[in-house]
NUFIMAR-206156 format. One record per residue (C-alpha): residue number from 1; residue in three letters; x, y negated, z. Coordinates in Angstrom, 1 decimal. Example, Ala and Ser with C-alpha at 12.3 -4.5 7.8 and 13.67 -1.06 7.14 Angstrom:
BEGIN
+-----+------+--------+--------+--------+
: seq : type :     c1 :     c2 :     c3 :
+-----+------+--------+--------+--------+
:   1 :  Ala :   12.3 :    4.5 :    7.8 :
:   2 :  Ser :   13.7 :    1.1 :    7.1 :
+-----+------+--------+--------+--------+
This chain:
BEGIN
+-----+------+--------+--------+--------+
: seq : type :     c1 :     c2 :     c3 :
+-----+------+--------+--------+--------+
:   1 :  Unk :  -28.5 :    8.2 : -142.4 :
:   2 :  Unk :  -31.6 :   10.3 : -143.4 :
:   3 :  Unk :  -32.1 :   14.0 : -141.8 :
:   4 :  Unk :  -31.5 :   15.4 : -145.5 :
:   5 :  Unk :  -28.2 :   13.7 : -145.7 :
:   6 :  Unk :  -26.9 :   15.1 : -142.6 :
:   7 :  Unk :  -27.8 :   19.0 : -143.5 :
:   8 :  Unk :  -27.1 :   18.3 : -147.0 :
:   9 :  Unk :  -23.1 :   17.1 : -145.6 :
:  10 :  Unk :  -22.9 :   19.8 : -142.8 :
:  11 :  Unk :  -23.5 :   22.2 : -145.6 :
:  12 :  Unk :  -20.8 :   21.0 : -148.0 :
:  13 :  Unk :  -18.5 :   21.1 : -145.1 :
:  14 :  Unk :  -19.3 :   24.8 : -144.5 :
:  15 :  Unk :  -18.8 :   25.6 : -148.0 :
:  16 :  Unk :  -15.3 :   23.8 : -147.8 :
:  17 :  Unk :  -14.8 :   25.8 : -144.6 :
:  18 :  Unk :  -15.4 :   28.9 : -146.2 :
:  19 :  Unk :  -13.3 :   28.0 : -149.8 :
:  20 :  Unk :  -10.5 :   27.3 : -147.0 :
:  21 :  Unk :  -10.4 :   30.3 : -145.2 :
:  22 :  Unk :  -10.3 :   32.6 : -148.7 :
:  23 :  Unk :   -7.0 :   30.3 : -149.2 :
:  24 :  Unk :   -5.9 :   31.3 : -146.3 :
:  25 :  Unk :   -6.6 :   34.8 : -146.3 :
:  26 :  Unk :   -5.4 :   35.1 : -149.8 :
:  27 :  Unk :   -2.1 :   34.1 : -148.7 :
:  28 :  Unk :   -1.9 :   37.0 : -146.0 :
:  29 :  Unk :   -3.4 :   39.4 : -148.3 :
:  30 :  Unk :   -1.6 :   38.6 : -151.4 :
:  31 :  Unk :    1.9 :   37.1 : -150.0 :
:  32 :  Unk :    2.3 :   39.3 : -146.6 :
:  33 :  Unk :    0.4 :   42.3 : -147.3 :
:  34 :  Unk :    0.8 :   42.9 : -151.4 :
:  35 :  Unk :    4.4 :   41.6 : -151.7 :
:  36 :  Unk :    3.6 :   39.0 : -154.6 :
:  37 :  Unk :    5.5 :   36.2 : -154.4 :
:  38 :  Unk :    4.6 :   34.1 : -157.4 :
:  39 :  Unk :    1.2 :   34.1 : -155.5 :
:  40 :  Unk :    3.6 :   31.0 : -153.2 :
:  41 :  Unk :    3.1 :   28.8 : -156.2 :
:  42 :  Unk :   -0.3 :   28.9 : -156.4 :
:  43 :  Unk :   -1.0 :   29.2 : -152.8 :
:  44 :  Unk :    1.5 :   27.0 : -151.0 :
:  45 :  Unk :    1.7 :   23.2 : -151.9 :
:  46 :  Unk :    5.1 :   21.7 : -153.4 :
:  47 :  Unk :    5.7 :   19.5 : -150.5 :
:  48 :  Unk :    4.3 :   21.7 : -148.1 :
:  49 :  Unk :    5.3 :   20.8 : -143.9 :
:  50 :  Unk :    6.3 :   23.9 : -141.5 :
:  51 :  Unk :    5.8 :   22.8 : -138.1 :
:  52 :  Unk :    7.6 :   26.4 : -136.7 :
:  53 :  Unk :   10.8 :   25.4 : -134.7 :
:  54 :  Unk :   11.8 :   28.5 : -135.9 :
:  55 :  Unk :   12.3 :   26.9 : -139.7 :
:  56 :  Unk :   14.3 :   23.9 : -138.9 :
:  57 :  Unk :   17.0 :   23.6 : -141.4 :
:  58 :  Unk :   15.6 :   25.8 : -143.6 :
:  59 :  Unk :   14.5 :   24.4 : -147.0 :
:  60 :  Unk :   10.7 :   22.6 : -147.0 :
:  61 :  Unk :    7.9 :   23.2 : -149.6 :
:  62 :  Unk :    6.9 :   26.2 : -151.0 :
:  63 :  Unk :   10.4 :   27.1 : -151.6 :
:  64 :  Unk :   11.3 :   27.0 : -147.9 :
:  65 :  Unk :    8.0 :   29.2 : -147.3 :
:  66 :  Unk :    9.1 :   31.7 : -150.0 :
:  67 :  Unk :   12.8 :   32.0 : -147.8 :
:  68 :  Unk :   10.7 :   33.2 : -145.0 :
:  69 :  Unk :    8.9 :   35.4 : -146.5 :
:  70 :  Unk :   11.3 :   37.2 : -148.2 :
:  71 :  Unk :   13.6 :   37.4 : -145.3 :
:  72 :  Unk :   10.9 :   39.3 : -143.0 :
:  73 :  Unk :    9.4 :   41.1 : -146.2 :
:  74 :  Unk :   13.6 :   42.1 : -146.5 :
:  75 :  Unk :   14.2 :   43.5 : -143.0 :
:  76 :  Unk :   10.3 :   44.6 : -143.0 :
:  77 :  Unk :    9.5 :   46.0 : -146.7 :
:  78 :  Unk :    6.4 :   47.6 : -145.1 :
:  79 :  Unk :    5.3 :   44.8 : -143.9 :
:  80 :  Unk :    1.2 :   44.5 : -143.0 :
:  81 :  Unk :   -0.4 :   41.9 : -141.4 :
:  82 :  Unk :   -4.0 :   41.8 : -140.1 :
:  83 :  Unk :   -6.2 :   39.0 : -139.7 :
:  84 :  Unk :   -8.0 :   39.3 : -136.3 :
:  85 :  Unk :  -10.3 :   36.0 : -135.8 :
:  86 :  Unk :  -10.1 :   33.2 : -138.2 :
:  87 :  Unk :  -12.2 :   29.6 : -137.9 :
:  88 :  Unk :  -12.6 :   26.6 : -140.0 :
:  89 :  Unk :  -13.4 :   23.1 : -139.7 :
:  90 :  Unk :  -12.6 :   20.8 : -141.9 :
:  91 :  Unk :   -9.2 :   20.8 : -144.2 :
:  92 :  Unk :   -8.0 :   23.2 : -141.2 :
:  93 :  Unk :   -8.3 :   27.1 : -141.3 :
:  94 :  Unk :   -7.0 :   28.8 : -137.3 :
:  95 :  Unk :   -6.6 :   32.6 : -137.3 :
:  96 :  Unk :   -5.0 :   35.2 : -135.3 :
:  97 :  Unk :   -3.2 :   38.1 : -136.6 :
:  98 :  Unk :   -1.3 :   41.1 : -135.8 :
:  99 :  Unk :    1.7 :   42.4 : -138.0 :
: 100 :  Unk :    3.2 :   45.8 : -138.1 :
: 101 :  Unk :    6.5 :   47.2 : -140.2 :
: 102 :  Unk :    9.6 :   49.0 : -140.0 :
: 103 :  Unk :   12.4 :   47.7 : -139.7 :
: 104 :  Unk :   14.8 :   48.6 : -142.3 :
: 105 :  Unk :   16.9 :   45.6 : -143.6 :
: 106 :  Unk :   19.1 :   42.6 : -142.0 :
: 107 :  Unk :   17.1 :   40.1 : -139.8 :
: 108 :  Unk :   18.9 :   37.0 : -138.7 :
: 109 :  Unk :   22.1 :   39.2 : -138.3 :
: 110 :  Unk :   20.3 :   42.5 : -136.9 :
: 111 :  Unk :   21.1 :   45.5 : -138.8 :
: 112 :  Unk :   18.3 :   47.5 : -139.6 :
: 113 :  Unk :   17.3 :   50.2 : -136.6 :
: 114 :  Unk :   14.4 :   51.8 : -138.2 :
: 115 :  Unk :   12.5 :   51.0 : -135.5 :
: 116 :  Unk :    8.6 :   50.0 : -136.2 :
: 117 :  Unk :    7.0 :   46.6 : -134.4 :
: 118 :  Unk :    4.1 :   45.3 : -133.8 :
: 119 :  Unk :    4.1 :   41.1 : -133.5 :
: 120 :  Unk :    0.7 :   39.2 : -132.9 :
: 121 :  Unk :    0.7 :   35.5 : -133.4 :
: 122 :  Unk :   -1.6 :   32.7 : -134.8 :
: 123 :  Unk :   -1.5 :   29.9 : -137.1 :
: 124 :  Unk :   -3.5 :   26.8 : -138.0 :
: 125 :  Unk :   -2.9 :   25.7 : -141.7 :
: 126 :  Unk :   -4.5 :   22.5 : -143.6 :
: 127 :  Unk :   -5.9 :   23.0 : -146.6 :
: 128 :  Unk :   -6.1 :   20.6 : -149.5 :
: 129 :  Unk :   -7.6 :   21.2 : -152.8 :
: 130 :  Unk :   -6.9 :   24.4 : -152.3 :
: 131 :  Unk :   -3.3 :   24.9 : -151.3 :
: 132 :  Unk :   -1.4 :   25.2 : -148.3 :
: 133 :  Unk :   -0.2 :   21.9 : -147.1 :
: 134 :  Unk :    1.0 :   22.0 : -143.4 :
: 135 :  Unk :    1.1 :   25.1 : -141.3 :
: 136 :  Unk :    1.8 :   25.7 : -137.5 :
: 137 :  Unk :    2.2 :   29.5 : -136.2 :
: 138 :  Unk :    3.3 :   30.5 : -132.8 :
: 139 :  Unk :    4.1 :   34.7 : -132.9 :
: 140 :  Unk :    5.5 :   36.8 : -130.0 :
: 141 :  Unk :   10.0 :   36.6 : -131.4 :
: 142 :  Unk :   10.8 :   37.7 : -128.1 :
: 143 :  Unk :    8.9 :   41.0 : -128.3 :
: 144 :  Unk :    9.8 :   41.9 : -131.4 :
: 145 :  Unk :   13.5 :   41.3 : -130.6 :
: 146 :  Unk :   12.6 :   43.4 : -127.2 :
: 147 :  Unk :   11.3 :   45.9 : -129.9 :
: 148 :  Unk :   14.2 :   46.3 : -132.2 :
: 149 :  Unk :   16.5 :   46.5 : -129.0 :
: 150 :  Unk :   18.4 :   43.2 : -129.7 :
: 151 :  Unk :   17.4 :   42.1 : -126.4 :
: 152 :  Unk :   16.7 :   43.9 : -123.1 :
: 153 :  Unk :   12.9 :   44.6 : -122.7 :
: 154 :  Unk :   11.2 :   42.9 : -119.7 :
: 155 :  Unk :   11.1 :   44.9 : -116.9 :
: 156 :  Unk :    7.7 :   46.3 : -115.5 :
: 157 :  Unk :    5.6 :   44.5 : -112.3 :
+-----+------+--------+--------+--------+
């Protein structure tokens, strides 16, 4: 393979990379952040896989990711998540994130307490022709739970 070939594929790559990550950042921005949930049909693929153990049973595709969105955006109306460090390679985007709200509607059987959280996690999502196909997030439940008093807090060293 000539020299020009190899730049001239690292580069598309990078610009894939990039087209990626404004996916993925759309759907924080838009989804989380803005409340617009039509943006799910655009954003998140029909057939779209949740790897969270967290989601088992609950319905798949975009439909499934819409439930979980509007349950958290429900019990956190305030709801604002922001992207800390993201990287790309491939069809895969990784970022890190920290979300804040108050909570002031059910979640999974906790009434409201009016109590404000803060939750960091990450997820890696695969991206395909620009929508959401697979996701896999890991984000601190049993601190927010801690938070909203539903479990006792962990006691200090």
């Amino acid at each position: 393979m000539a020299l020009g070939s190899v730049a001239k594929s690292h580069n598309q790559g990078a610009h894939m990379s990039e087209e990626n990550k404004a996916v993925a950042r759309r759907f924080i921005e838009e989804v989380w952040n803005n409340g617009n949930l039509d943006a799910i049909d655009e954003l998140i693929a029909e057939n779209h896989v949740d790897h969270d153990p967290a989601q088992a049973g609950s319905p798949g595709g975009s439909q499934g990711v819409r439930a979980f969105v509007e349950m958290y955006r429900t019990a956190y109306p305030d709801t604002r998540l922001a992207i800390g460090e993201m990287t790309a390679e491939g069809d895969l985007v990784a970022m890190t994130w920290t979300a804040t709200g108050t909570h002031q509607g059910e979640l999974m059987g906790i009434a409201p307490t009016g109590r404000s959280v803060t939750v960091t996690g990450m997820g890696v999502d695969r991206i395909s022709r620009g929508q959401i196909v697979e996701s896999w997030a890991n984000y601190d439940a049993l601190g927010m739970l801690a938070q909203l008093g539903a479990i006792p807090a962990p006691a200090s060293a």
